[in-house]
C-alpha positions in Angstrom: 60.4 -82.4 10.3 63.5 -84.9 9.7 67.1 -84.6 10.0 69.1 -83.2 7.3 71.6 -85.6 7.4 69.4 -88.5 6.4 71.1 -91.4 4.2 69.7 -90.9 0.7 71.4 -93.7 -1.2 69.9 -95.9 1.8 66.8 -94.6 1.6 66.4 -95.2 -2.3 67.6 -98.4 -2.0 64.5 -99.4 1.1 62.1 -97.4 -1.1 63.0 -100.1 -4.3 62.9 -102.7 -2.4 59.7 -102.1 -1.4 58.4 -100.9 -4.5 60.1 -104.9 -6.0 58.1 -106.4 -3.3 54.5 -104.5 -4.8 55.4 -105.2 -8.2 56.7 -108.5 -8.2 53.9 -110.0 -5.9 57.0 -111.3 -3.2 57.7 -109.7 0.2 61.3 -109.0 0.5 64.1 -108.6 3.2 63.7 -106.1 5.7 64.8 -102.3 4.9 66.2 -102.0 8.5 70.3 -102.9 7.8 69.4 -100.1 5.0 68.2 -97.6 7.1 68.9 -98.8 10.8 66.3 -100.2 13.1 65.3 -97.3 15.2 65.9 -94.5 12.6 62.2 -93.2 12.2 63.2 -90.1 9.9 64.8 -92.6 7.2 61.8 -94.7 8.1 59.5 -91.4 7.2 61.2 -90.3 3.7 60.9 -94.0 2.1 56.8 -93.3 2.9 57.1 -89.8 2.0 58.6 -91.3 -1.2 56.0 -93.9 -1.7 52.9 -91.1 -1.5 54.8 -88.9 -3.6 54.6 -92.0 -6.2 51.5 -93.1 -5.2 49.9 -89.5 -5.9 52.2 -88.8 -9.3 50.2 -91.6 -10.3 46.7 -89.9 -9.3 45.7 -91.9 -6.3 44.0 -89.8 -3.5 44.9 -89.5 0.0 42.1 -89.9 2.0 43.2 -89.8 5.2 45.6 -91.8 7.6 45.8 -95.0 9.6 47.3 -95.1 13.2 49.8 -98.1 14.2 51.9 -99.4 17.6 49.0 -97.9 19.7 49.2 -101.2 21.9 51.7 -101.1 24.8 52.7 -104.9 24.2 53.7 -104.0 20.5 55.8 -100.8 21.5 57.6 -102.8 23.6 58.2 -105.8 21.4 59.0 -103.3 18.9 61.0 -101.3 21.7 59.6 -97.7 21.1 57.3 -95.5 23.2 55.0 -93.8 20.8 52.7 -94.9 17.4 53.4 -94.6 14.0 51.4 -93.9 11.1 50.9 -94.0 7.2 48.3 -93.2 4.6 45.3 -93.8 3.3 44.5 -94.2 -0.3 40.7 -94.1 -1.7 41.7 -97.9 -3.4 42.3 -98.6 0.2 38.9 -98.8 1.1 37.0 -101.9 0.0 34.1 -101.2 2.3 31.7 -101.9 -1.5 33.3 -104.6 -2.5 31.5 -108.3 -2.0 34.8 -109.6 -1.6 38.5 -108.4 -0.2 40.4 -109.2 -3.3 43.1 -111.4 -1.7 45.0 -111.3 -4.7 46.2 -107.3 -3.6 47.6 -108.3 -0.5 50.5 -110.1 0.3 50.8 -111.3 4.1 47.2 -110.0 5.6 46.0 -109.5 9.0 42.9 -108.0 10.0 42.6 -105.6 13.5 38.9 -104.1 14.5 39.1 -100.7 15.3 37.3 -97.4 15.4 37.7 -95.1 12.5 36.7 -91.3 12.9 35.5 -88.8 9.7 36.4 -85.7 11.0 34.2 -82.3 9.8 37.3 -79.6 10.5 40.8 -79.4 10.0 43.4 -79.8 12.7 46.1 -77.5 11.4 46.1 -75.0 13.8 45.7 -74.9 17.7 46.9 -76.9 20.6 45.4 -80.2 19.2 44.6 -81.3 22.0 41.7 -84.0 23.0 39.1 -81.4 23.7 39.8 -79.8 19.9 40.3 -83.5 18.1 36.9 -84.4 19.4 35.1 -81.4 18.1 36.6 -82.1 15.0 35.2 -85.4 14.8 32.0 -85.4 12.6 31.5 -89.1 13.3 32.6 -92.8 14.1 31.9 -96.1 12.7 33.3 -99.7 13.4 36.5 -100.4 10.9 38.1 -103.5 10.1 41.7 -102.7 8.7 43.8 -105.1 6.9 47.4 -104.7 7.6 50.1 -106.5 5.1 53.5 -106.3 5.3 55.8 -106.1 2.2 58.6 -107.5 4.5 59.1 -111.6 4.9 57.2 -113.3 7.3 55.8 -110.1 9.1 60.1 -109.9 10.4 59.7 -106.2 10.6 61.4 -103.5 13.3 60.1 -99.9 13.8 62.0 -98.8 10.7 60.4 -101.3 8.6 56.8 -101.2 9.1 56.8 -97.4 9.2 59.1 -97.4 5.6 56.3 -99.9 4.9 53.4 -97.2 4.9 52.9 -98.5 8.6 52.4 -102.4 6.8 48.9 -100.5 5.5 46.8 -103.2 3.5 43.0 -102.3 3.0 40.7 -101.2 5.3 36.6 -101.7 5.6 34.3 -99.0 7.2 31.1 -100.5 8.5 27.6 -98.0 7.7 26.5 -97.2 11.0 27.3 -94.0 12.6 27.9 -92.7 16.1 28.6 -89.1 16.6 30.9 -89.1 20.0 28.2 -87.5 21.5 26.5 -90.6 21.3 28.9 -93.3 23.0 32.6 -93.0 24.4 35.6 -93.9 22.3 37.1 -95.4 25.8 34.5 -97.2 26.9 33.7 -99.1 23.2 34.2 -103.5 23.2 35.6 -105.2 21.0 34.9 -109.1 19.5 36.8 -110.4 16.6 35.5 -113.3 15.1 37.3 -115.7 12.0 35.0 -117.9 10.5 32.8 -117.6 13.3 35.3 -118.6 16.0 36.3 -116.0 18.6 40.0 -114.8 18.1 40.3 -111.7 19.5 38.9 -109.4 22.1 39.7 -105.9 23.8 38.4 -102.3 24.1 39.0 -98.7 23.3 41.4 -98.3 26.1 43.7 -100.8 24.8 44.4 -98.1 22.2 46.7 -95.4 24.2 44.1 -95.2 26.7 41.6 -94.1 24.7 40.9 -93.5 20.4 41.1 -90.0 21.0 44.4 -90.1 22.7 45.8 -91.5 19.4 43.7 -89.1 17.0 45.3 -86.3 19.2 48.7 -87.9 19.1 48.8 -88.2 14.9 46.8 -84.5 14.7 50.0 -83.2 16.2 52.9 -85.2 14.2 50.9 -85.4 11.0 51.3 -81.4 11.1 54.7 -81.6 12.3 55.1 -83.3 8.7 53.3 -80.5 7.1 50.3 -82.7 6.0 47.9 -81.7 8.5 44.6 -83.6 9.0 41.8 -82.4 6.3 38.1 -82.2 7.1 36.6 -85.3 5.5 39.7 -87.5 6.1 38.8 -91.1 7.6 41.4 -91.4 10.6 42.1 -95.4 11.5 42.6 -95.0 15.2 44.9 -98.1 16.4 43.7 -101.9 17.0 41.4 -103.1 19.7 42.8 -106.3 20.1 45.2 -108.4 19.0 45.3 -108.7 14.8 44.6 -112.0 13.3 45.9 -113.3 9.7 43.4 -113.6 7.6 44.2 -116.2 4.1 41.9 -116.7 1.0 38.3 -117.9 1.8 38.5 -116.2 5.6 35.4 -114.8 7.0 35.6 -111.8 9.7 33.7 -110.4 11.6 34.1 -107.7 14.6 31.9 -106.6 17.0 32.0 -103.1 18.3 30.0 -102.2 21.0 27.9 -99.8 20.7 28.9 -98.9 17.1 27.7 -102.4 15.4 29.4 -104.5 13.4 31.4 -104.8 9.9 32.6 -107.8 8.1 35.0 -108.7 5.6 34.9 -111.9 3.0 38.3 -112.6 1.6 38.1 -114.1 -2.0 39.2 -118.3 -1.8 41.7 -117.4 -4.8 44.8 -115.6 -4.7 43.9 -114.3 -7.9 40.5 -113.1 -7.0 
């Protein structure tokens, strides 16, 4: 998948921006006069370059996390369909006592549901019935988006050269097989320091969770990186995202999968 005719010198130059912004601790300009504002296969190669990077470096992919699956935020971000990046294994700080606020740079938090799925989906008409089969379980996920771009001012080109503004993410211990509740139906509370900020459902993502598993199943094979058995998939937000500075406590309520929390350290440094 991607055109041919895709602007490499542009697309070195967003991928090292990018990569300054990491190293130096600093978000940075958007990539968008680089690469355009709506051209998603420019968008793609800078994250294709910053995996390949990622994984010459022996990190492990460990699955994917779903973006734009809200209506409002397509059209604010004037597209009609989500995005996506990847997951890393020093993504997930589900152990940790503390999110180390010292790795992220600009973070948000969104509740959503996060599926583990038991089979592949390479092959088939990945449609809803065969996502759902594939699913070996759910649990409640908190995922910390960041953006590498100044003052969250990102297009659709940005946040998906961005890895899809992926931060962290934080997968709550309970588990619900689907045959045990309905992705749709699920209700969402997000609380910061005990203080309700955010609220919505599984229908505010494309309908329904499964919708937007079915949706990346389909394009993540179209990139020839099909969805593995045991990957985590991070479906789409809930509910509106809410930032989330040193010393914040969250906590999200997902009915009927439980809840998860997060503690960010007090110190940047932490």
């Amino acid at each position: 998948m991607g055109r041919t005719d895709v602007d490499g010198k542009a697309v070195a130059q967003a991928t090292a921006r990018l990569a300054g912004a990491v190293e130096r601790g600093r978000p940075v300009e958007p990539v968008r006069h680089l690469l355009g504002a709506q051209d998603l296969d420019a968008a793609y190669a800078v994250q294709q370059e910053f995996v390949r990077r990622r994984r010459a470096r022996g990190a492990v992919v460990v699955g994917r996390k779903i973006g734009l699956t809200s209506p409002a935020v397509q059209q604010q971000l004037g597209v009609d369909q989500p995005d996506f990046g990847v997951l890393f294994a020093d993504m997930d700080v589900s152990g940790e006592t503390e999110v180390p606020s010292g790795r992220l740079l600009q973070p948000k938090a969104e509740a959503e549901i996060a599926f583990v799925l038991k089979e592949d989906l390479a092959d088939g008409p990945l449609d809803h019935a065969q996502v759902r089969e594939a699913v070996d379980y759910a649990v409640a996920a908190l995922e910390i988006v960041d953006s590498r771009i100044a003052d969250w001012d990102i297009s659709l080109t940005d946040t998906v050269a961005d890895n899809a503004s992926s931060g962290l993410f934080v997968l709550a211990e309970q588990r619900l097989g689907l045959g045990e509740f309905d992705p749709r139906g699920a209700t969402m509370r997000l609380y910061a320091d005990d203080v309700l900020v955010s609220e919505g459902s599984g229908a505010a993502c494309l309908g329904d969770p499964l919708n937007a598993l079915a949706w990346l199943a389909r394009t993540a094979r179209e990139f020839g990186e099909p969805l593995r058995a045991g990957q985590i998939v991070l479906s789409g937000a809930l509910g509106p995202m809410v930032p989330t500075p040193p010393g914040t406590r969250i906590r999200a309520e997902i009915s009927p999968l439980g809840t998860v929390t997060a503690k960010f350290s007090e110190k940047k440094g932490s």
